[in-house]
N, C-alpha and C positions, 0 to 999 in steps of 0.2 A: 420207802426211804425212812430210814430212821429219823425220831423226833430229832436226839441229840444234834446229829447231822445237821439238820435244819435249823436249828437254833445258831448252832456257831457262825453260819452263812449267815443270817440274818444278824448276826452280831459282827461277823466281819463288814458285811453290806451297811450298816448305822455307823460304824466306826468309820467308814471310809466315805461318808456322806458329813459327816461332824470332822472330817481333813485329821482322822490321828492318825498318828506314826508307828503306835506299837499297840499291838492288842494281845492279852495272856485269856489263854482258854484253859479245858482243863484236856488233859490226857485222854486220846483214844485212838486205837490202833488201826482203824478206818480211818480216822482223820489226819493222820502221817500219811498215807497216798496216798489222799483229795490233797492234803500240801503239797506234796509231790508233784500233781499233775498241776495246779494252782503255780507251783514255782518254774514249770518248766514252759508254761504257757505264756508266763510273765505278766500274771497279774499280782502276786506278791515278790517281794526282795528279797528274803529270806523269813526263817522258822529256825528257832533253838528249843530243844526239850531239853527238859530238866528234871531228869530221875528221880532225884532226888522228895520235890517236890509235888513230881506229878503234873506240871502244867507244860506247855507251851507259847513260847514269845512266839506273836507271828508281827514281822516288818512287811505294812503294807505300801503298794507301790502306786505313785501317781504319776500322770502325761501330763503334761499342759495345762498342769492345778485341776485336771480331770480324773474322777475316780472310776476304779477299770469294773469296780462292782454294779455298772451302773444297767447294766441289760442280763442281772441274773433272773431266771425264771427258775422253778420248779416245776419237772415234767411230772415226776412220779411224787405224790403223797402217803403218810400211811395210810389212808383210809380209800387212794385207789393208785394201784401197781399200774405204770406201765410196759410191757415186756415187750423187746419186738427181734426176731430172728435176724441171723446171719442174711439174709436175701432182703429182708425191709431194710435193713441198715447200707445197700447196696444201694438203696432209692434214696436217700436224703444225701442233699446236698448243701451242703452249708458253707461259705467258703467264710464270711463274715463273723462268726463264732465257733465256739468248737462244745459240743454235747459229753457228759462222762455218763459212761455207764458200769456198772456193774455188773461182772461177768462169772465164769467160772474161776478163770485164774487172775482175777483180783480187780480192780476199778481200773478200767481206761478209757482212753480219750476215743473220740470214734473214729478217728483214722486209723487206730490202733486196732478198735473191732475189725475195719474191713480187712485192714492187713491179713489179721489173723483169721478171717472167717468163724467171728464168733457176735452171738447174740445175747441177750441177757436186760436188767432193768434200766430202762435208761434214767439217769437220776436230777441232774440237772443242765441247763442250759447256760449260759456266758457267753 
């Protein structure tokens, strides 16, 4: 997994431990869907870019003055990959969070691996 990648999680995860409301990252084209599945999963409210400048507004989302960043893990780090096929990802069960991984045709959620029978890095947990 990418450093950057890692950084902005851990900067959304301090942000949403310190209760802010908006947080500006900078521009990256992997990080528009990780927002993507982040927004769809509803742990953020929304994300504006801004061409312009090169950044992104992300509105983060809280439950019951609870923050949703609160059970991120890192599966895969740079310094060790984890990969695990279309048939391992058929064995995990997780009904309670949801894993993204990183695939051939683009980062998704792991129900979306199974759907599709595909395997690839898994990146983080939530």
């Amino acid at each position: 997994m990418n450093n950057f990648l890692i950084k902005i999680l851990i900067q959304l995860k301090n942000a949403s431990f310190k209760k802010k409301e908006v947080v500006y990252v900078v521009y990256d084209k992997t990080l528009i869907s990780i927002l993507k599945i982040l927004y769809k999963e509803g742990l953020i409210q929304s994300f504006n870019v801004f061409s312009e400048t090169k950044a992104i507004k992300i509105f983060l989302r809280y439950s019951i003055n609870q923050t949703s960043f609160l059970n991120l893990k890192f599966l895969s780090t740079p310094s060790r990959l984890v990969y695990v096929t279309s048939y391992q990802l058929l064995k995990i069960n997780i009904k309670s969070s949801f894993v993204v991984v990183s695939t051939s045709q683009g980062i998704l959620t792991l129900v979306d691996c199974k759907r599709r029978h595909l395997g690839g890095q898994m990146l983080f947990l939530c």
